[in-house]
C-alpha positions in Angstrom: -15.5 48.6 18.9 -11.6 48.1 18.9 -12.6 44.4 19.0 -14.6 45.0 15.6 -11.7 46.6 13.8 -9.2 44.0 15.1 -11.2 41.1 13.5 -11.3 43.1 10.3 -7.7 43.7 10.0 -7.4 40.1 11.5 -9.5 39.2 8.2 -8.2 41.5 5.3 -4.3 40.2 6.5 -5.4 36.1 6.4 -6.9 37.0 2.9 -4.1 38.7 1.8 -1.7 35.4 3.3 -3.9 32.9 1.4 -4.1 35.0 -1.8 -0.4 34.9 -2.5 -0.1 30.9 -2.0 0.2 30.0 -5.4 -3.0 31.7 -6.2 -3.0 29.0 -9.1 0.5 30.0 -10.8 2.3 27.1 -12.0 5.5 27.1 -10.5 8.6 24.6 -12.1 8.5 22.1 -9.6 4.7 21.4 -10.7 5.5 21.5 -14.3 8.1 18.2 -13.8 5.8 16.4 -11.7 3.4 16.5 -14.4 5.8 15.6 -17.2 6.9 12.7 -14.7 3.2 11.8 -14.2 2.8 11.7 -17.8 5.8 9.8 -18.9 5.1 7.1 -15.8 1.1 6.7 -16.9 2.5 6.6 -20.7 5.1 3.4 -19.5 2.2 2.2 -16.7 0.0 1.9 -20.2 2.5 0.4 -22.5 3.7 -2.0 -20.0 -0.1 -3.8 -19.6 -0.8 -3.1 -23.2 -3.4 -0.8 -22.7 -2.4 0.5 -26.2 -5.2 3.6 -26.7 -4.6 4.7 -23.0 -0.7 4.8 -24.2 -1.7 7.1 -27.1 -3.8 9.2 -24.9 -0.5 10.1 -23.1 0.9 11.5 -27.1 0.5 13.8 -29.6 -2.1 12.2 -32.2 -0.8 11.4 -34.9 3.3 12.3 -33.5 6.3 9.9 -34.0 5.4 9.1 -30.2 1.9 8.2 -31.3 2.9 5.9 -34.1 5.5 4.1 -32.0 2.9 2.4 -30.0 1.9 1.2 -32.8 4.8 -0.1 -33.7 5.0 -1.9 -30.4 1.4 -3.5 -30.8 2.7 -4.9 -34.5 5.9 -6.0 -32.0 3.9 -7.6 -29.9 1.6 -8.9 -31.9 4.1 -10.4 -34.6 6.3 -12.1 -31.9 3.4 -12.7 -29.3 5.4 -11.7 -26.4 3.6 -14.0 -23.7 5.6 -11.1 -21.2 6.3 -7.8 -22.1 7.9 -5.4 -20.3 7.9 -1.8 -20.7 9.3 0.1 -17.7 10.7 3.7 -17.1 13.5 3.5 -14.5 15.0 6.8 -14.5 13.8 10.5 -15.6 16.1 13.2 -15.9 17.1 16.5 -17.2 13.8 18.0 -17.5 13.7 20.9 -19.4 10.6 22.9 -19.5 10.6 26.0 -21.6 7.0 27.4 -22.6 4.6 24.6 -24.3 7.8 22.0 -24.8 9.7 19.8 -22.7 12.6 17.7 -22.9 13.0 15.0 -20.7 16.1 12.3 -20.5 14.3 8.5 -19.5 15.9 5.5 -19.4 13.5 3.0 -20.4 13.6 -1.1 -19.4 11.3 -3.4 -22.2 11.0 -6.5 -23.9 13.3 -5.5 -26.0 16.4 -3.1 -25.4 17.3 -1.0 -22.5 17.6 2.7 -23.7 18.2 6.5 -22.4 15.8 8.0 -24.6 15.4 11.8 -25.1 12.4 12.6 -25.2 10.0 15.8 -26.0 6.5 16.5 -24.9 4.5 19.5 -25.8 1.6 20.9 -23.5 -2.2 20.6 -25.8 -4.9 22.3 -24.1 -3.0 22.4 -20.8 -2.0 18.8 -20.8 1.4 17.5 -21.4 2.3 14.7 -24.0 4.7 13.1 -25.9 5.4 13.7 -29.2 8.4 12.3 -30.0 11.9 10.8 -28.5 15.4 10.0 -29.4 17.2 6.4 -28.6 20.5 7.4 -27.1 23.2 5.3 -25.7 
């Protein structure tokens, strides 16, 4: 019998252990590795001119939206044989409630830029909505 209640108590403490690991809260740390996510599958898009899977990563119709635009009209009107679009460096990430603000230095075809940048969470999914050019 005393072997009975030990595996109960044994039970109810392991349940109580695994019910306070995260237990699905979003913690900060997770927050920035899905804005970096984001911001690294937004520049992994624009840099092999996957144009609608770059605008999946933004806002529809945002200033970050319409910029991709404006780089396929770059693109496009100076028929870059190579163009580069890269994202060395995030930093400064700033998440409070549904926004973020994010400092990325970005590498392209052409101008090398810290850009701040500002992403908004849409039905639990972070993305850009507009950004800054700074120097």
């Amino acid at each position: 019998m005393k072997k009975k209640y030990f595996f109960v108590i044994l039970f109810l403490i392991l349940a109580m252990f695994l019910s306070s690991c995260g237990g699905g809260v979003v913690t900060p740390d997770t927050e920035e590795a899905q804005v970096k996510g984001v911001i690294q599958n937004y520049a992994f898009a624009m840099n092999n001119q996957d144009w609608n899977k770059a605008k999946s990563y933004c806002v529809y119709n945002s200033s970050a939206y319409w910029m991709v635009e404006s780089y396929i009209n770059l693109v496009d009107y100076y028929g870059f044989e190579v163009f580069t679009f890269k994202v060395d460096k995030i930093r400064d990430i700033e998440v409070e409630g549904n926004y973020v603000q994010a400092d990325i230095h970005i590498v392209d075809s052409v101008l090398v830029r810290w850009e701040l940048t500002y992403l908004q969470k849409v039905g639990g999914i972070w993305k850009l909505y507009n950004s800054y050019a700074h120097f």
